[in-house]
C-alpha positions in Angstrom: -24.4 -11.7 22.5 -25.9 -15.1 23.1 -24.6 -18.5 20.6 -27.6 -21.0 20.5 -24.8 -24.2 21.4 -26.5 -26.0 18.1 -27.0 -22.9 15.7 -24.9 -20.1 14.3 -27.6 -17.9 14.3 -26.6 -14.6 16.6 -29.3 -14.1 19.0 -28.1 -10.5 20.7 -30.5 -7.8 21.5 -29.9 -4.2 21.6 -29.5 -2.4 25.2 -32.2 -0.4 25.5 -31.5 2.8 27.0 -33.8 3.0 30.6 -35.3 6.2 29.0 -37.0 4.3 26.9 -40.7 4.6 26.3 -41.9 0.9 25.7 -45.7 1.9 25.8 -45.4 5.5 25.1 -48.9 7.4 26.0 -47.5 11.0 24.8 -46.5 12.2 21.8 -42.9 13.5 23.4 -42.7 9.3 24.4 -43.6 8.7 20.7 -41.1 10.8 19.2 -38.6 9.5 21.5 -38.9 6.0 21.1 -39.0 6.7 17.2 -35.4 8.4 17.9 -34.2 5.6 19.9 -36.0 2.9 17.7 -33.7 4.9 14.9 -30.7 5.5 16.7 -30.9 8.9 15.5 -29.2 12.1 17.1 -31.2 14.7 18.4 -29.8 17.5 15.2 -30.8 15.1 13.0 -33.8 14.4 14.1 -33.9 18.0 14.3 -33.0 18.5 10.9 -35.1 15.6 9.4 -38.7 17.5 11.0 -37.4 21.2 10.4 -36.7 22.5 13.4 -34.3 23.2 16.0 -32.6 20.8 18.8 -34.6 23.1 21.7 -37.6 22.3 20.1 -37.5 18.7 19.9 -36.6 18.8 23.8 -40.0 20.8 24.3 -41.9 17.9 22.6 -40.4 15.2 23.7 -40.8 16.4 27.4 -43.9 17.9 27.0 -43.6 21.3 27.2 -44.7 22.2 23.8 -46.6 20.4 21.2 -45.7 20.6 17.2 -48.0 23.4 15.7 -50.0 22.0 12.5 -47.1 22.8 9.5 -44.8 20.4 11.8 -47.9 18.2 12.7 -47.9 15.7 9.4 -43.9 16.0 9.4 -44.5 14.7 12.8 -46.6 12.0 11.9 -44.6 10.6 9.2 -41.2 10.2 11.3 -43.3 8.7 13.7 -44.9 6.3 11.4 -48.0 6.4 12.6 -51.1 8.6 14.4 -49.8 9.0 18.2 -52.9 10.3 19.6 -56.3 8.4 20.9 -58.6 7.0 18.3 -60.9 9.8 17.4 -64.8 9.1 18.8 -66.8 11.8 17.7 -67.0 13.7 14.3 -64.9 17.1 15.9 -62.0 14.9 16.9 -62.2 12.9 13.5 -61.6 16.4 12.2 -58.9 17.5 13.9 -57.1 13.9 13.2 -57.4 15.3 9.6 -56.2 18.6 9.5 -53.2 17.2 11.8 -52.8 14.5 9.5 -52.7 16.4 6.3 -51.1 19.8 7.7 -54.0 22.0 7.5 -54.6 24.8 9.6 -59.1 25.4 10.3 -59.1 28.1 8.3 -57.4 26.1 5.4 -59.8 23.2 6.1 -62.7 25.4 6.0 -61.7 27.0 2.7 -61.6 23.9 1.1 -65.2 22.5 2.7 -66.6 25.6 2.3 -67.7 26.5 6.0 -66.8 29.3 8.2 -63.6 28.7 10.3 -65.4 29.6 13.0 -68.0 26.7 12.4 -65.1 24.5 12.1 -63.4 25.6 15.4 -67.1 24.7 16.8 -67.5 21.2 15.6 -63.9 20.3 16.8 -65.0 21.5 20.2 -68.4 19.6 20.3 -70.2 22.8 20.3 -72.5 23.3 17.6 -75.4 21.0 16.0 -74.2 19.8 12.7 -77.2 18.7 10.2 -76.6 15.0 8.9 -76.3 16.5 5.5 -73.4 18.3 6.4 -72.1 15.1 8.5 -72.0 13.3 5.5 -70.4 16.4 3.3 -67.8 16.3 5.7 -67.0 12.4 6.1 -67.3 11.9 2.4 -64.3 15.0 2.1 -62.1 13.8 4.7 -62.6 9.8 3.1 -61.9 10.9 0.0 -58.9 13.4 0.5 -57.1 11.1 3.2 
């Protein structure tokens, strides 16, 4: 704790544990800085995303990744989206469905498109007509 010799005001700072992700790049360094940031326990962390201990300790170092029921949980306790900013329209999809918990085959129920079409334009590999483009933006604006 540092005393400013003219103030009352309590300048201390927190130690930050040297685990601590100050730019964190993955989504395990996300939820871990979250945690710390919370000074939350691992169970309750745990308990908070609906899961098990084991399984935050396979996200946090990488080993596994949330699967999309967990994804918006995720999201939420993190407070914000921890992955790149989406450039094309396949990865502006998948920011959606992880955003809002929606497996493809859910998201293509309620677009009305083939699953398999959707699996395609998340991977860049089919020609979408610009009428469907638009379809597809104007769903994912207004559902958001």
């Amino acid at each position: 704790m540092v005393k400013l010799p003219f103030s009352t005001l309590d300048v201390s700072t927190r130690n930050l544990p040297t685990r601590y992700p100050k730019d964190p790049q993955t989504l395990g360094e996300h939820l871990l800085k979250r945690q710390l940031d919370l000074q939350m326990s691992r169970d309750t962390m745990a308990e908070y995303l609906g899961v098990n201990e084991h399984t935050i300790s396979q996200w946090v170092v990488g080993a596994d990744t949330p699967r999309i029921p967990y994804m918006k949980k995720v999201i939420d306790f993190i407070g914000y989206y921890p992955f790149p900013e989406p450039k094309t329209l396949g990865e502006r999809i998948v920011r959606y469905r992880r955003i809002n918990g929606l497996n493809q085959t859910e998201l293509a129920n309620l677009i009305g498109f083939n699953v398999c079409t959707v699996s395609a334009w998340e991977k860049g590999g089919s020609k979408i007509w610009p009428k469907t483009v638009n379809k597809i933006e104007k769903f994912m604006q207004g559902s958001c």
